[in-house]
C-alpha positions in Angstrom: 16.9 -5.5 -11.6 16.7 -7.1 -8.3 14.2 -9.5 -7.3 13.0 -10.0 -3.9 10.0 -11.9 -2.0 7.3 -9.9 -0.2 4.8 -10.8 2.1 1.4 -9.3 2.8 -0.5 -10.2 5.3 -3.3 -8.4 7.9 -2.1 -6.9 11.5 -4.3 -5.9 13.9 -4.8 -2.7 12.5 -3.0 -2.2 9.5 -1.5 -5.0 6.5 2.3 -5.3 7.2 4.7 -5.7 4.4 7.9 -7.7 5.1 10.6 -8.6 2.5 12.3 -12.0 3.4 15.7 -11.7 1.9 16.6 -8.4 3.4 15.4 -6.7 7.0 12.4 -4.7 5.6 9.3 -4.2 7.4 6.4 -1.9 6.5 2.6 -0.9 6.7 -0.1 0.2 5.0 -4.0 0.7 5.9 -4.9 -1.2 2.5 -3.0 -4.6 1.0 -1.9 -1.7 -2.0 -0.9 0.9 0.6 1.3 -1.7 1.8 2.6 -3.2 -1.3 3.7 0.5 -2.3 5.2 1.5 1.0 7.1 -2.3 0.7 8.4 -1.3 -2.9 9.5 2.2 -1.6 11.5 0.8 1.2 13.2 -1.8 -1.0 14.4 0.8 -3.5 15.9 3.0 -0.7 17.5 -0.3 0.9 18.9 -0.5 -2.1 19.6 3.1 -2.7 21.2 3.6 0.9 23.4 0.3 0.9 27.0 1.0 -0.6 27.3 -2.4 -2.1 24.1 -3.9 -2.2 23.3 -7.3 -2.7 21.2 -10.6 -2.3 23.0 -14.2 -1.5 22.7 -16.1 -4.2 19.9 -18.6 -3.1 17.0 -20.4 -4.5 13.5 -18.4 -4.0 11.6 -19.6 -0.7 8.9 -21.5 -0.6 6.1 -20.4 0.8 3.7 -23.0 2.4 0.2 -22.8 4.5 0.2 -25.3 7.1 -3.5 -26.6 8.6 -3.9 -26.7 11.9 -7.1 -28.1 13.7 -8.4 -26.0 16.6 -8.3 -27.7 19.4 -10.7 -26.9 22.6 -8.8 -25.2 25.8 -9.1 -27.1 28.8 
């Protein structure tokens, strides 16, 4: 089993799903819409690849920076 990282995270209009190892992008209306629809198009990455497979590389790290609004002049 492969292990990738997703991300979820609110659009405009829909949650988009994006996978940061491999070029996969996705949507859904709900954060489990787009978690399925991100698992779906993982698989068939994997599925349509002829020789799949991930660099060997330690997992990202994921970090939430602060910034302070500032006013516009």
């Amino acid at each position: 089993m492969k292990a990738v990282t997703g991300v979820i995270r609110k659009g405009q209009k829909y949650y988009i799903g994006e996978c940061l190892e491999i070029d996969v992008v996705t949507q859904g209306k709900t954060i489990d819409e787009a978690l399925s629809n991100l698992k779906e198009a993982v698989a068939l990455y994997f599925e349509g690849a002829p020789t799949p497979s991930i660099a060997a590389q330690e997992p990202p790290l994921l970090v939430t920076i602060g910034v302070e609004e500032y006013a516009s002049p």
